[in-house]
C-alpha positions as a Python dict, from the first residue, in 0.01 Angstrom:
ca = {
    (1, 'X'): (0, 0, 0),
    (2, 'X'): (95, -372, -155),
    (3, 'X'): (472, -226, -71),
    (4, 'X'): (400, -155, 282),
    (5, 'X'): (202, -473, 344),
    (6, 'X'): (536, -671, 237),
    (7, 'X'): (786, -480, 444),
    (8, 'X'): (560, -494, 743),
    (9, 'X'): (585, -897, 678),
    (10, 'X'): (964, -876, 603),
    (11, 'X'): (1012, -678, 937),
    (12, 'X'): (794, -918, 1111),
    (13, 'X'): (986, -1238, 979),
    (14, 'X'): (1296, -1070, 1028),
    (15, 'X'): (1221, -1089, 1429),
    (16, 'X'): (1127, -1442, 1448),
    (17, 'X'): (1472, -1501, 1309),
    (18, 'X'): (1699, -1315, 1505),
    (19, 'X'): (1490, -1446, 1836),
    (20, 'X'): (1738, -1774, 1860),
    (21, 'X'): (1661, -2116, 1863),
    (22, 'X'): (1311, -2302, 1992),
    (23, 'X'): (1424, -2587, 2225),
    (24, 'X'): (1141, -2829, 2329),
    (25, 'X'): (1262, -3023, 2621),
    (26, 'X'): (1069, -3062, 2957),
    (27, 'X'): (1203, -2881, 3270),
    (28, 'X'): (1259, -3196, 3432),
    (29, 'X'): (1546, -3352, 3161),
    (30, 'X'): (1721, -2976, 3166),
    (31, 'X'): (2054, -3012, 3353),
    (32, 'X'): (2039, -2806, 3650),
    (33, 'X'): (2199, -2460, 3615),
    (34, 'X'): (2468, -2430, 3824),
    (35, 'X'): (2630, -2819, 3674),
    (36, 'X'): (2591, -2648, 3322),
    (37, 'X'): (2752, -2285, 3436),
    (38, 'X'): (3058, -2541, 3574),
    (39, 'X'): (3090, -2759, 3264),
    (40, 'X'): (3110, -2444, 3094),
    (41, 'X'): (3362, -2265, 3287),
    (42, 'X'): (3564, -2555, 3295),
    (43, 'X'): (3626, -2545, 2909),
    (44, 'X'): (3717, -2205, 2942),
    (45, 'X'): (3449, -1974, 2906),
    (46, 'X'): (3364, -1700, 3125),
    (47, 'X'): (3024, -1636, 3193),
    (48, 'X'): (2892, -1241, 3218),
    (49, 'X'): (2512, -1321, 3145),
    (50, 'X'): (2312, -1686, 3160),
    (51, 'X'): (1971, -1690, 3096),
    (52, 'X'): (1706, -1922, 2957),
    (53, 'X'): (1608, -1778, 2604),
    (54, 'X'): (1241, -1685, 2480),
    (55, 'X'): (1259, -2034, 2281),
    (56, 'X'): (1349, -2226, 2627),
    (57, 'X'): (1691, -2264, 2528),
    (58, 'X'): (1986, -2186, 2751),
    (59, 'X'): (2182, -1882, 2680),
    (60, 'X'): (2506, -1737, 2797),
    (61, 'X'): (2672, -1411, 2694),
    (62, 'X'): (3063, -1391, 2784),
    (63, 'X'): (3433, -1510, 2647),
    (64, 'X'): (3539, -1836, 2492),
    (65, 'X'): (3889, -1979, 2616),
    (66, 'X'): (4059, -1718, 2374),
    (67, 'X'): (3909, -1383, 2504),
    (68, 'X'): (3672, -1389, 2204),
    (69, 'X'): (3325, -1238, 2270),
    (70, 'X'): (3038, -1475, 2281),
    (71, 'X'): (2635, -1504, 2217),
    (72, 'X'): (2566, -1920, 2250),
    (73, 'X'): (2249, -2124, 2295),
    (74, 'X'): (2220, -2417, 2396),
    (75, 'X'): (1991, -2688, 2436),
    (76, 'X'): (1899, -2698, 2827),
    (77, 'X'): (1904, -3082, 2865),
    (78, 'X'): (2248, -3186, 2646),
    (79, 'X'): (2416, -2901, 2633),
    (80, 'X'): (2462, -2899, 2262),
    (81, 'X'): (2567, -2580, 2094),
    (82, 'X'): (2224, -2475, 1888),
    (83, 'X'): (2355, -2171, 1788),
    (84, 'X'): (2637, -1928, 1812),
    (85, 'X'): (2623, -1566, 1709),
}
């Protein structure tokens, strides 16, 4: 039972981690979506799927500049890279 317990809470933790980054910025100071889309495409990248993550991040699935597949968040208001997968 003890063994179960702790792979139910491994399994558990396991999903918090893979859910992406937690950004904590009010929807006013996010840069509106279509100026971040641009900025985006204009380094390169081409867009398939943007979406604002469970953590309130932005996220975009798609290509960088060299054709290379693509998982990024982002925070919503600076558009800093929070995490790439």
């Amino acid at each position: 039972m003890k063994s179960f317990v702790v792979s139910a809470l491994l399994i558990a933790a396991s999903g918090v981690a893979l859910a992406g980054p937690i950004c904590n910025v009010p929807k006013e100071k996010w840069m509106p979506e279509a100026t971040f889309k641009k900025g985006l495409e204009e380094k390169g990248y081409q867009i398939k799927t943007f979406k604002v993550s469970k953590g309130e991040c932005y996220e975009i699935y798609g290509f960088d500049k060299a054709g290379k597949k693509v998982e990024i968040y982002f925070d919503p208001a600076t558009a800093a890279v929070l995490e790439t997968k």
